[in-house]
Backbone as JSON Lines, residues from 0, in Angstrom:
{"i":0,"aa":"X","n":[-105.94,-24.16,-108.44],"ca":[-105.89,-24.15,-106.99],"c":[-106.52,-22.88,-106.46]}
{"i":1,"aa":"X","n":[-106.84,-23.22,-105.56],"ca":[-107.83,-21.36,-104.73],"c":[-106.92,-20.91,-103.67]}
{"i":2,"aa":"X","n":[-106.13,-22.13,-103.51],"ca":[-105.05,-21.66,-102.6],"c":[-103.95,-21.59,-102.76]}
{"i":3,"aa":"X","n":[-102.45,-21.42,-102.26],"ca":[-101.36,-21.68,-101.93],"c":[-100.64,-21.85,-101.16]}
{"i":4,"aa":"X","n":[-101.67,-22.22,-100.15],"ca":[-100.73,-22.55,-98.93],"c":[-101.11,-23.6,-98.58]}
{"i":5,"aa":"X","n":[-99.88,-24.19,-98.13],"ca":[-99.47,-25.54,-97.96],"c":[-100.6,-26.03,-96.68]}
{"i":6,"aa":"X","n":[-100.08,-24.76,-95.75],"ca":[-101.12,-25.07,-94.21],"c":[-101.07,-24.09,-93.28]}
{"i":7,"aa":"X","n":[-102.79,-23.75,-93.09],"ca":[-102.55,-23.16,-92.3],"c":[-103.52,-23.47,-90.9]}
{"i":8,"aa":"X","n":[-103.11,-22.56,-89.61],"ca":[-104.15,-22.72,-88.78],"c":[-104.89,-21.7,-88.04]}
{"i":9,"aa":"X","n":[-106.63,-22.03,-88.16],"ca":[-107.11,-21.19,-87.62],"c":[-108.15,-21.79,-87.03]}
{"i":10,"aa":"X","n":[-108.72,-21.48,-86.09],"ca":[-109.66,-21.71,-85.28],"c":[-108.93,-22.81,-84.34]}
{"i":11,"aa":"X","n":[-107.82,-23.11,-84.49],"ca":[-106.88,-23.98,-83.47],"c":[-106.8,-25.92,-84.63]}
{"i":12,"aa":"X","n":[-107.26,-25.41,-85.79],"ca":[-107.16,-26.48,-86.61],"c":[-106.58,-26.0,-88.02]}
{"i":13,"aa":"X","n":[-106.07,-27.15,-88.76],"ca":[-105.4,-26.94,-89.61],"c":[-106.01,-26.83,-91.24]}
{"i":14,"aa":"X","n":[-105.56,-25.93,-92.34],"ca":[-106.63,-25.98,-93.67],"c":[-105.42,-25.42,-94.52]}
{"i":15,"aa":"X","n":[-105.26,-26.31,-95.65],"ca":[-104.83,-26.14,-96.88],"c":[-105.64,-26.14,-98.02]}
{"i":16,"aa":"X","n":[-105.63,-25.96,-98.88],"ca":[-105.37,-26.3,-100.74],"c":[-105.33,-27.35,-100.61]}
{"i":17,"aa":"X","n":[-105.97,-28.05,-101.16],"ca":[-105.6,-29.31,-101.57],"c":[-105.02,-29.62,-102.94]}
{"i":18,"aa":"X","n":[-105.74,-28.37,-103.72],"ca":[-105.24,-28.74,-105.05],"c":[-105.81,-29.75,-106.21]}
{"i":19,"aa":"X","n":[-106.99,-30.3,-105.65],"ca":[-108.11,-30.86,-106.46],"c":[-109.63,-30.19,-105.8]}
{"i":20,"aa":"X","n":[-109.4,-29.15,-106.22],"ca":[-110.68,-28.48,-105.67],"c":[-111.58,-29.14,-106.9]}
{"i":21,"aa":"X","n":[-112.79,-29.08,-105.92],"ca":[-114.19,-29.55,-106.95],"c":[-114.62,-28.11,-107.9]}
{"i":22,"aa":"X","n":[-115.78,-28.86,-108.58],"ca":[-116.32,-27.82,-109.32],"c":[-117.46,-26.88,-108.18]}
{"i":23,"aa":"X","n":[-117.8,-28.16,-107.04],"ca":[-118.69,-26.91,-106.18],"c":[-118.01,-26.66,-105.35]}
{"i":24,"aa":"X","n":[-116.72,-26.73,-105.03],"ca":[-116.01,-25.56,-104.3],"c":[-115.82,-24.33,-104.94]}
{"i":25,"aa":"X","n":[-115.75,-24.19,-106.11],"ca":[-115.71,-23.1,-107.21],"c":[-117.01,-22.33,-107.34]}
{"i":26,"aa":"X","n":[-118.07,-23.22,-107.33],"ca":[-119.17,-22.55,-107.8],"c":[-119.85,-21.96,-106.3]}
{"i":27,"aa":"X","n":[-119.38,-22.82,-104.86],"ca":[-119.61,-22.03,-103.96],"c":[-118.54,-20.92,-103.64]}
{"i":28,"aa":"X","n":[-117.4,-20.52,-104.03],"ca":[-116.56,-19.53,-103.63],"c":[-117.36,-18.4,-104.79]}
{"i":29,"aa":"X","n":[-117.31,-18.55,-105.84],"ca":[-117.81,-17.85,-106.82],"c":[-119.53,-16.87,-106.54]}
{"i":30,"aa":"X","n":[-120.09,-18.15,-106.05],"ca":[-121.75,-17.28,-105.0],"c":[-121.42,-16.66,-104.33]}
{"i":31,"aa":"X","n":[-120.53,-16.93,-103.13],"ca":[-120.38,-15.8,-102.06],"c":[-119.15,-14.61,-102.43]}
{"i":32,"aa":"X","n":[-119.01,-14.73,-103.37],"ca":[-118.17,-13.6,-104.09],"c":[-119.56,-12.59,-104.98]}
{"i":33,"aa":"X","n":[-119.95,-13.13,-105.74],"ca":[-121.62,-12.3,-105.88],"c":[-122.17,-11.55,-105.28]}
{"i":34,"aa":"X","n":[-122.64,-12.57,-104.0],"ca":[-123.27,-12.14,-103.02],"c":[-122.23,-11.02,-102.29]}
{"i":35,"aa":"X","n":[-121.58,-10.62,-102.39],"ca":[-120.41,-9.37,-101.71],"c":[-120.92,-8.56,-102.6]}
{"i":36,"aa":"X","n":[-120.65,-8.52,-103.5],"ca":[-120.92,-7.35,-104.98],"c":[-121.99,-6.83,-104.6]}
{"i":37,"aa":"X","n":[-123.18,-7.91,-104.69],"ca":[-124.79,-7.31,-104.63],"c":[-125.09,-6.6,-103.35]}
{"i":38,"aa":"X","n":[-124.25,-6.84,-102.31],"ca":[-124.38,-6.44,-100.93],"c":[-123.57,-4.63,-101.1]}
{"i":39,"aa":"X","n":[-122.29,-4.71,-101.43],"ca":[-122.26,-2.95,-101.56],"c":[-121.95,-3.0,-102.99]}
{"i":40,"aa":"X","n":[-122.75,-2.88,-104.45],"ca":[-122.1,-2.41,-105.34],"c":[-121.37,-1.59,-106.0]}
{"i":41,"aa":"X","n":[-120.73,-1.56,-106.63],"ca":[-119.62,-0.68,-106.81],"c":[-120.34,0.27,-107.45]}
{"i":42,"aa":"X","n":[-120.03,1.41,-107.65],"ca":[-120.7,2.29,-108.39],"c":[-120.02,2.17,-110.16]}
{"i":43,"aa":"X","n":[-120.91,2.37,-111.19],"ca":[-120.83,1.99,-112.22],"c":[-120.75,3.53,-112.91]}
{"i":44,"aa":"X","n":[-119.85,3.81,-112.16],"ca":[-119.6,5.22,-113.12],"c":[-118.08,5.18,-114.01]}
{"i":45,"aa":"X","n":[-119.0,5.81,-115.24],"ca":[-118.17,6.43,-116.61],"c":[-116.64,6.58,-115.79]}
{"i":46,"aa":"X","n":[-116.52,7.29,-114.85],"ca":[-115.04,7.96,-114.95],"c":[-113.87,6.8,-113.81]}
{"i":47,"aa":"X","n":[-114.51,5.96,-113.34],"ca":[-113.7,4.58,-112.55],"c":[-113.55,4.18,-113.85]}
{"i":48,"aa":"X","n":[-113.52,3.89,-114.9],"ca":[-113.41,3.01,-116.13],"c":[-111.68,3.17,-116.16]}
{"i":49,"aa":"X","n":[-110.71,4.09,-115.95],"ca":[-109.81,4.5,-115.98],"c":[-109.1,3.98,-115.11]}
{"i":50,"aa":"X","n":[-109.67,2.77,-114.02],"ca":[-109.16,2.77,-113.12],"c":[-108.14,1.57,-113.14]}
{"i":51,"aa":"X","n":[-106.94,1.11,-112.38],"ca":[-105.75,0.14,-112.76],"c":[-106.83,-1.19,-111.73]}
{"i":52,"aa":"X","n":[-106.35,-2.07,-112.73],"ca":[-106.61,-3.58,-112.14],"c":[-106.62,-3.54,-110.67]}
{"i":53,"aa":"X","n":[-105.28,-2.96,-109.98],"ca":[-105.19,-2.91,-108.77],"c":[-106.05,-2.12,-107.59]}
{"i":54,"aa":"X","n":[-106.42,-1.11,-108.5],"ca":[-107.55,-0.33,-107.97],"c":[-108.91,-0.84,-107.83]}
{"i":55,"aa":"X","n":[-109.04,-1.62,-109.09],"ca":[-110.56,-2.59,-109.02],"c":[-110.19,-3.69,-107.84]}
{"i":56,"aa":"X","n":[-108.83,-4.58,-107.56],"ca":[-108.91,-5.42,-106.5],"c":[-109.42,-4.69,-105.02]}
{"i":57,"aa":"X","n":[-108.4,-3.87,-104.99],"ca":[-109.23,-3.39,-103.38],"c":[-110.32,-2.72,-103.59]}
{"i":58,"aa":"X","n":[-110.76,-2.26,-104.82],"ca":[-112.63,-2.17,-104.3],"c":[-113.13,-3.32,-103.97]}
{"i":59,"aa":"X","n":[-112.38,-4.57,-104.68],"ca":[-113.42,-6.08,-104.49],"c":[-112.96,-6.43,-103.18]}
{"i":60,"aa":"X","n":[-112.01,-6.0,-102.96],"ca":[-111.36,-6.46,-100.84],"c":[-112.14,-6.08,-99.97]}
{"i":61,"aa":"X","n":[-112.01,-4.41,-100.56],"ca":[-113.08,-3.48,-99.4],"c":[-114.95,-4.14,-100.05]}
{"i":62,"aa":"X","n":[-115.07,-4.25,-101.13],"ca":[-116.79,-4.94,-100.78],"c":[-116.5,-6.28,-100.38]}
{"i":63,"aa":"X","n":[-115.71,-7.38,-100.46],"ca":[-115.97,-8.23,-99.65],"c":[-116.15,-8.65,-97.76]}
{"i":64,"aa":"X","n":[-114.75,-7.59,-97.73],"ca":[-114.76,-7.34,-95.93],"c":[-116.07,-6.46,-95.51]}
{"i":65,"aa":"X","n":[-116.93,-5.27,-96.49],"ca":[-117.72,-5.04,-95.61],"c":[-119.16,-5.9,-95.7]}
{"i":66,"aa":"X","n":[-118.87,-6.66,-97.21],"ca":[-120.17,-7.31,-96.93],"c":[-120.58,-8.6,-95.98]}
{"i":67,"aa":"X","n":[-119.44,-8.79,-95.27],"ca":[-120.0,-10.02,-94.33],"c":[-119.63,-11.35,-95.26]}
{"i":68,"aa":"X","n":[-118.73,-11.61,-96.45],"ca":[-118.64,-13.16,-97.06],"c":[-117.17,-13.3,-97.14]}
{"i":69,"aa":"X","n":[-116.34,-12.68,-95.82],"ca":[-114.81,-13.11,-95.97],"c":[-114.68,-14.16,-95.59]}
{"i":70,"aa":"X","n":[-115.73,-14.97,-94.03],"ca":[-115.3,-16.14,-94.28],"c":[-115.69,-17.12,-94.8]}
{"i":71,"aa":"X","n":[-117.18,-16.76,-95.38],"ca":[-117.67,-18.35,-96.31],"c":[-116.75,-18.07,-97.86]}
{"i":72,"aa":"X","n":[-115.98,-16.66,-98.57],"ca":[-115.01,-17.23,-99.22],"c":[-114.05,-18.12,-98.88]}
{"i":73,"aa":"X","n":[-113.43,-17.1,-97.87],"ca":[-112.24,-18.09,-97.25],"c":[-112.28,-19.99,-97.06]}
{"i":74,"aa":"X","n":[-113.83,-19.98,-96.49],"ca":[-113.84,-21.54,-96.37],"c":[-114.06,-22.19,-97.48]}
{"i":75,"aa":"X","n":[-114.52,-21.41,-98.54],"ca":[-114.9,-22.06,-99.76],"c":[-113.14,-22.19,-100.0]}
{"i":76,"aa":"X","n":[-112.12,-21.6,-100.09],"ca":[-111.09,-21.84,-100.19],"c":[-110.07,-23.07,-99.88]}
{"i":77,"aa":"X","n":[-110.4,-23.12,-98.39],"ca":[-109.73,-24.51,-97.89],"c":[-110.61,-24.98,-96.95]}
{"i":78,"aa":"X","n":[-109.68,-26.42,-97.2],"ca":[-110.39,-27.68,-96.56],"c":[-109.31,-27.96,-95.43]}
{"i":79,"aa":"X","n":[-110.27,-28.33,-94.37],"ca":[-109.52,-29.02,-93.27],"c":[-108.65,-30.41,-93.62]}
{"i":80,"aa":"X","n":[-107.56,-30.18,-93.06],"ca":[-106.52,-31.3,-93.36],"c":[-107.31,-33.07,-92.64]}
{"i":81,"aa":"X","n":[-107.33,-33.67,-93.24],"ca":[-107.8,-34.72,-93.23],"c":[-109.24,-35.34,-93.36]}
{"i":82,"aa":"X","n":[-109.53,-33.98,-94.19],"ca":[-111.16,-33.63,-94.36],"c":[-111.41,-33.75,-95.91]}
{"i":83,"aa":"X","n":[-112.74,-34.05,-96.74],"ca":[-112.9,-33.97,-98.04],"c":[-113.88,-32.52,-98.09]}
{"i":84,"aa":"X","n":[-113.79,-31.43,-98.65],"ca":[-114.16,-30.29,-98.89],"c":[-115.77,-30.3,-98.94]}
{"i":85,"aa":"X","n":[-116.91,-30.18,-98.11],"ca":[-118.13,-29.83,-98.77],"c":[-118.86,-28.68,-97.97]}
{"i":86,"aa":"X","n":[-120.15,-28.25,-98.28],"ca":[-120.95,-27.43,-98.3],"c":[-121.29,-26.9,-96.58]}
{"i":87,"aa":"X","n":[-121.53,-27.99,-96.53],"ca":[-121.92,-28.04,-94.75],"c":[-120.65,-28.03,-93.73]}
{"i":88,"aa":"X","n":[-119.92,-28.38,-94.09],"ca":[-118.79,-27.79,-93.66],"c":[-117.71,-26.46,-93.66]}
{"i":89,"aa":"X","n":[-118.14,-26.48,-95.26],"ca":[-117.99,-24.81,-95.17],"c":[-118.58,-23.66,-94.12]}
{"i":90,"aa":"X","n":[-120.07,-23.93,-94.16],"ca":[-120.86,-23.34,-93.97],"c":[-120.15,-23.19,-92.29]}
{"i":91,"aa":"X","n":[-119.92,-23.95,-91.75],"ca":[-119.56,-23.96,-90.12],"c":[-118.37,-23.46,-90.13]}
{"i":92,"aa":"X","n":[-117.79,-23.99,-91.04],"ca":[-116.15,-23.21,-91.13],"c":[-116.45,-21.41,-90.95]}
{"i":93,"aa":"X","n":[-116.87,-21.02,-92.12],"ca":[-117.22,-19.85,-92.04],"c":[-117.66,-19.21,-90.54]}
{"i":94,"aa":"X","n":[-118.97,-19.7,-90.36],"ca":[-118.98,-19.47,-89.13],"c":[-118.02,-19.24,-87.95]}
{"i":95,"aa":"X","n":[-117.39,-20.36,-87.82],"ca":[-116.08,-20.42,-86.77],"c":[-114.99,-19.22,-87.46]}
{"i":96,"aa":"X","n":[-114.6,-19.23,-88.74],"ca":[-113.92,-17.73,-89.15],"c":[-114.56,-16.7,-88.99]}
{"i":97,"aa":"X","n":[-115.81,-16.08,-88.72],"ca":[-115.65,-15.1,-88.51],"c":[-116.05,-14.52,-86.56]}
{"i":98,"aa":"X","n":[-115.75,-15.78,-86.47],"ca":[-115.93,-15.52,-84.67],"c":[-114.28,-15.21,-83.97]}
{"i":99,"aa":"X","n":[-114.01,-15.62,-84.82],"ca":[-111.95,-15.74,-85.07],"c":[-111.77,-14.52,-83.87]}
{"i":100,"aa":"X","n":[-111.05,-14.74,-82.87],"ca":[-110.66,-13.79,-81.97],"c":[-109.36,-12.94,-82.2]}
{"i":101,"aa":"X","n":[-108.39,-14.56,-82.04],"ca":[-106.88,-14.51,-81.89],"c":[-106.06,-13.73,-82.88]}
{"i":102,"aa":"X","n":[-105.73,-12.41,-82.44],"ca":[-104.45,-11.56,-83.3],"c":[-104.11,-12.08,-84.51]}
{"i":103,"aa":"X","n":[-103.47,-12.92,-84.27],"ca":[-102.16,-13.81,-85.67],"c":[-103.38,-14.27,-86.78]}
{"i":104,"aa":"X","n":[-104.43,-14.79,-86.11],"ca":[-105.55,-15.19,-86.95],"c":[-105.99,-14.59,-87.93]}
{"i":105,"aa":"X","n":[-106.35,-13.82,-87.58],"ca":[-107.07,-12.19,-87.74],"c":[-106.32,-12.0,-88.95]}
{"i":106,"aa":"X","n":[-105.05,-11.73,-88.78],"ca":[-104.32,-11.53,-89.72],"c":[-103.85,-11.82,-90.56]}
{"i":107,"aa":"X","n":[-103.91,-13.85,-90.33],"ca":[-104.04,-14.98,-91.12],"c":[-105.3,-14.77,-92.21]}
{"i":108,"aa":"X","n":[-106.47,-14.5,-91.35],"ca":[-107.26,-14.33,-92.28],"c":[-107.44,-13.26,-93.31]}
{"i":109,"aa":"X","n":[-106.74,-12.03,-93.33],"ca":[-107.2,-10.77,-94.03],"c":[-106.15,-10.91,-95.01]}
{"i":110,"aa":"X","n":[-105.11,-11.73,-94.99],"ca":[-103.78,-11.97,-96.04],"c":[-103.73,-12.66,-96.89]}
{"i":111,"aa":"X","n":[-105.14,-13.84,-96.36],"ca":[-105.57,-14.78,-97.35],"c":[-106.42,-14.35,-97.74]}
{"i":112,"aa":"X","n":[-107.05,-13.89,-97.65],"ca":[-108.54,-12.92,-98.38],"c":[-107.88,-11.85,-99.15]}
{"i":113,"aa":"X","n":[-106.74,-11.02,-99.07],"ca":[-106.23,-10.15,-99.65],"c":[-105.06,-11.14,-101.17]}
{"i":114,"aa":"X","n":[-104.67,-12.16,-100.49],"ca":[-103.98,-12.61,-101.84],"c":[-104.67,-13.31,-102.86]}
{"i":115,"aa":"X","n":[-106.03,-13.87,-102.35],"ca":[-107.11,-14.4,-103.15],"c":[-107.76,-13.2,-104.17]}
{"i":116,"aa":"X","n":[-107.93,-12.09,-103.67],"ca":[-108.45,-11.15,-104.85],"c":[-107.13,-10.9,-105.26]}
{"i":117,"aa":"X","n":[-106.04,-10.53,-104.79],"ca":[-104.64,-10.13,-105.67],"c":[-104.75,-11.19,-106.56]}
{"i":118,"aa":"X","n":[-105.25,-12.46,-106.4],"ca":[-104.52,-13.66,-107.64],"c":[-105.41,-13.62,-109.06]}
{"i":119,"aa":"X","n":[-106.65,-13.0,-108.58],"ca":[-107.43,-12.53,-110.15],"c":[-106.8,-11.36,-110.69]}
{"i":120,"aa":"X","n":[-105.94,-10.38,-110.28],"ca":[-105.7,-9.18,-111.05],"c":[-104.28,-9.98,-111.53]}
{"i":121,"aa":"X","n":[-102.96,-10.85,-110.96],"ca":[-102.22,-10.96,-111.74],"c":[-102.72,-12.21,-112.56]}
{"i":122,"aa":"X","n":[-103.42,-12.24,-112.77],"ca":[-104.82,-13.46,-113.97],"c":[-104.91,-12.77,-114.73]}
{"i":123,"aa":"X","n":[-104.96,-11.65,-114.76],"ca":[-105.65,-10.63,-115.17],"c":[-107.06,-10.9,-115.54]}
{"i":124,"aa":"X","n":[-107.96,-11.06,-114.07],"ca":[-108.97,-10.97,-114.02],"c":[-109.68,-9.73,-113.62]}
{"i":125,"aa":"X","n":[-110.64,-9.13,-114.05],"ca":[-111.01,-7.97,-113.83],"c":[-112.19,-7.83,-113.06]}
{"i":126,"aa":"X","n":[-111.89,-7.57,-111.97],"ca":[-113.16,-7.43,-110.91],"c":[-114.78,-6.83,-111.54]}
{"i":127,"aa":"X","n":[-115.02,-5.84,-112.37],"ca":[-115.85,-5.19,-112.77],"c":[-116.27,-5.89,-113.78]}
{"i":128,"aa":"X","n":[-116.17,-7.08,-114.08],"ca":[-116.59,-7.97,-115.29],"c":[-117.76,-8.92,-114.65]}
{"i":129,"aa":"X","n":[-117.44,-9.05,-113.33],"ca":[-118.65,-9.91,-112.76],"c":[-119.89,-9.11,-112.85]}
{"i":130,"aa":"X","n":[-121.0,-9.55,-113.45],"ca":[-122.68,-9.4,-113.15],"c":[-122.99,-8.99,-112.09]}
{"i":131,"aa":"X","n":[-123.36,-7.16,-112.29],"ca":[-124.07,-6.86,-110.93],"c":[-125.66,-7.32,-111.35]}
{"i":132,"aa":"X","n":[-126.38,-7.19,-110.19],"ca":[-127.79,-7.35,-110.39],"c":[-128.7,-6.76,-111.23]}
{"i":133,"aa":"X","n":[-128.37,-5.67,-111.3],"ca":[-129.09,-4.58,-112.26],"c":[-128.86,-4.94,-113.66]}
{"i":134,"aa":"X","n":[-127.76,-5.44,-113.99],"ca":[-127.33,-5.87,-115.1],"c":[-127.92,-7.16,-115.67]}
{"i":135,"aa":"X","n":[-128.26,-7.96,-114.96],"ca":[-129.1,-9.12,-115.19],"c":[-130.09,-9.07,-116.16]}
{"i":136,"aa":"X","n":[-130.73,-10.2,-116.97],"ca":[-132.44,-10.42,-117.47],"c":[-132.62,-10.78,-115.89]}
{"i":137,"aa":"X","n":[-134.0,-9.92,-115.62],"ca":[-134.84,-10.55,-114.55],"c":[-136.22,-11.28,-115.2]}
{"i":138,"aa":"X","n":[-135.72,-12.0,-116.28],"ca":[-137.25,-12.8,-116.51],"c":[-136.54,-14.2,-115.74]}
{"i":139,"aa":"X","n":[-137.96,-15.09,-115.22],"ca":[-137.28,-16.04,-114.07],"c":[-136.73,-17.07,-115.32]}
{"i":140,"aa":"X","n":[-136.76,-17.19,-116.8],"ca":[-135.82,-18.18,-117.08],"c":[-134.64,-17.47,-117.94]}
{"i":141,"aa":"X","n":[-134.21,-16.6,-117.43],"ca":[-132.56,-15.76,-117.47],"c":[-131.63,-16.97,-117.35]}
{"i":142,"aa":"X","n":[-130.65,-17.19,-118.03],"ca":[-129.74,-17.1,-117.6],"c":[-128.36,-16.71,-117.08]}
{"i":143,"aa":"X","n":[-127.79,-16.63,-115.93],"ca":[-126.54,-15.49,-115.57],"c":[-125.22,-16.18,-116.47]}
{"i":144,"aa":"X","n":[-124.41,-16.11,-117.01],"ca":[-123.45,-16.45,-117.77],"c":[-122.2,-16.69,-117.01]}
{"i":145,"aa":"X","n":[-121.35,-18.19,-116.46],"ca":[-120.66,-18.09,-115.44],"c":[-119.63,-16.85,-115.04]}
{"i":146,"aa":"X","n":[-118.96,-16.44,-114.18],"ca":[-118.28,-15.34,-114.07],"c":[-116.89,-15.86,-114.71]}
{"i":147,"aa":"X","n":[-115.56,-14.85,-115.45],"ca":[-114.76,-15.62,-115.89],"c":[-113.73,-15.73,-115.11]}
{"i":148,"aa":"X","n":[-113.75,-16.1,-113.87],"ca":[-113.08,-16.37,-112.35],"c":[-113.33,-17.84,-112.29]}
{"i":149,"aa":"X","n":[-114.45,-18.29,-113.23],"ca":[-114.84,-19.47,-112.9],"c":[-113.84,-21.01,-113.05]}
{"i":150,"aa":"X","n":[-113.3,-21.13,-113.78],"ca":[-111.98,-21.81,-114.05],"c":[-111.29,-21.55,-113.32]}
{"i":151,"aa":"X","n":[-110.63,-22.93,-113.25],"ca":[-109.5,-23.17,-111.99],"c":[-108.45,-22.24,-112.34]}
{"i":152,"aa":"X","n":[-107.64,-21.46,-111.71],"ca":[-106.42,-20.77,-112.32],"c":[-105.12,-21.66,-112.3]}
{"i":153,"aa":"X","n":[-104.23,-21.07,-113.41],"ca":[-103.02,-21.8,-113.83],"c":[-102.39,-22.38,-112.73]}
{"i":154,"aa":"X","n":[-101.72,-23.96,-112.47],"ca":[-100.77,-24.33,-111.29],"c":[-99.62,-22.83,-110.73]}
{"i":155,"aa":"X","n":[-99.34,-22.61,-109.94],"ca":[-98.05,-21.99,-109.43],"c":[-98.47,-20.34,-109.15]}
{"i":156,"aa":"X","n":[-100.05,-19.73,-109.75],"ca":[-100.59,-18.86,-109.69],"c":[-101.62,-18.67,-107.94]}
{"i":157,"aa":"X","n":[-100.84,-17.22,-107.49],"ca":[-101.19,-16.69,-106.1],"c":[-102.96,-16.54,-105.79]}
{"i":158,"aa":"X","n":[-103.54,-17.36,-105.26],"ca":[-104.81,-17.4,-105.11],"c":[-105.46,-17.68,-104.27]}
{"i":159,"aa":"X","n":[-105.91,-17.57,-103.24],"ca":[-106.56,-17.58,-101.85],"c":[-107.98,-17.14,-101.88]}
């Protein structure tokens, strides 16, 4: 699941988990999680190596909020209630999240974006394991090796 919540509302409409997320809801939450990284990378220094899981999540919080992909994660996250999850809909979703005015929203949104990276560190997923760019083959038939975020995480596990 990418989510855990039952329901919520924002933009004056309603979005849960459904709990049969596709494989391209995954593989689109997973791009615009990339695309954050490549936008401010973390610095790849020797002496962060020391640093606690929890410390790598809010670097991945703070590069996602400043790179501009909190809400095409977020929408990659949930689907509108009485809706089937796809691309083009995301894409507007997003949009409409980050035009998000309303207080409670706001806050709706930064709690779900904040428990979604919390749910890879108690995964014990490690933020600094994803492929920065530099790290890549840049010959054009490279291939990038999926990130290991990529699998659905365990039922009953905190993930947004």
């Amino acid at each position: 699941m990418l989510t855990t919540h039952e329901t919520i509302t924002l933009d004056g409409r309603k979005f849960g988990g459904t709990g049969e997320e596709t494989a391209d809801q995954f593989e689109y939450v997973e791009q615009h999680l990339q695309l954050a990284l490549e936008s401010h990378p973390a610095p790849r220094d020797p002496a962060c190596a020391g640093r606690t899981k929890e410390q790598k999540s809010a670097d991945l919080l703070t590069q996602i909020l400043l790179s501009g992909q909190t809400g095409y994660i977020l929408a990659g996250c949930l689907t509108e209630e009485g809706h089937v999850w796809n691309r083009k809909d995301a894409d507007a979703n997003a949009s409409r999240f980050s035009q998000i005015s309303d207080p409670e929203e706001k806050i709706t949104v930064r709690l779900c974006i904040a428990e979604f990276v919390n749910g890879f560190s108690f995964r014990g997923w490690d933020p600094s394991e994803i492929s920065r760019p530099a790290e890549r083959d840049s010959s054009p038939n490279a291939k990038v090796p999926p990130a290991k975020n990529a699998a659905p995480p365990a039922p009953g596990t905190w993930v947004n």
